[in-house]
N, C-alpha and C positions, 0 to 999 in steps of 0.2 A: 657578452652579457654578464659573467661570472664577474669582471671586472670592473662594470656599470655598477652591481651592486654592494659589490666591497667598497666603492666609492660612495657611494651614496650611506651607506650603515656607518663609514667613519665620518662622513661628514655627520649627521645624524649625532654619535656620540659625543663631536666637539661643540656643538650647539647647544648639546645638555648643560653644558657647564658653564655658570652662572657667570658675569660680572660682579665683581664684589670693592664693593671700596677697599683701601682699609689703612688703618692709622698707625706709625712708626714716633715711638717716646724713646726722642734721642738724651733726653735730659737724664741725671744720674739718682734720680728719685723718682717714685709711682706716682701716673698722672690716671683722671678719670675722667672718660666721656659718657655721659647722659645718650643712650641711643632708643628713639620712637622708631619703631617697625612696626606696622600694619597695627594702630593702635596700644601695641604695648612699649614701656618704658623699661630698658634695663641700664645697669652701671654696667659699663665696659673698663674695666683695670687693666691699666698698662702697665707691666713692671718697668723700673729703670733696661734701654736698650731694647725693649720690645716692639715685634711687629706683629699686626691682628689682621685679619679678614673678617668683614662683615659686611652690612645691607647690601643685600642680595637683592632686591627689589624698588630701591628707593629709600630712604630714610631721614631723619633729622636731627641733628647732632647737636647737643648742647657742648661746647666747648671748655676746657678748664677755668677761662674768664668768663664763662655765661654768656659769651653771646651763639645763636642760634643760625644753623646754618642747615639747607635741605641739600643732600646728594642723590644722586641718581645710581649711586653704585660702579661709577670707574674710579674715583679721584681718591687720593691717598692726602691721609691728612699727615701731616708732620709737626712733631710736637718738641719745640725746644726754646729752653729760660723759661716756661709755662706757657708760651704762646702757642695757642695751634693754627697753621698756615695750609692750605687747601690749597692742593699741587693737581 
C-alpha cells in the first residue's frame, strides 16, 4: 500500500507541471514576439541565441513578420533570418 501511494503522489507531482510552448532566436540579433494569454498582450524579447518558455495554457503569438499564429502550449517556435517557423 506504502508503494501504491508513493506512486500515485509522484505521478500527482509530474502532472502538475505545465506544458509550455516555447520559442528559440537562433539569429545573431534580438527578435520580439507579441504573446496574448488569457486576455493580455505582453512583448516577449528574445536576445540573440535565446531560448523562452511560455503559454502555459494556450496562447496567440504575433510573429516578427506579423503574422498570427494560436498555440496550444507544446510546439516550439524557431526563429532564424527573422522568420519564425512552428516545430
Amino acid at each position: 500500500m506504502k508503494r501504491f501511494c508513493v506512486a500515485i503522489a509522484a505521478l500527482l507531482a509530474l502532472s502538475g507541471q505545465g506544458i509550455t510552448a516555447s520559442a528559440v532566436n537562433k539569429d545573431a540579433e534580438p527578435r520580439t514576439l507579441i504573446v496574448t494569454e488569457g486576455g493580455s498582450k505582453n512583448e516577449l524579447a528574445l536576445a540573440a541565441g535565446e531560448t523562452v518558455e511560455f503559454c502555459q495554457s494556450g496562447c496567440f503569438v504575433t510573429m516578427p513578420n506579423g503574422d498570427r499564429e494560436a498555440l496550444t502550449g507544446s510546439e516550439t517556435i524557431e526563429i532564424s533570418g527573422g522568420v519564425a517557423k512552428i516545430k
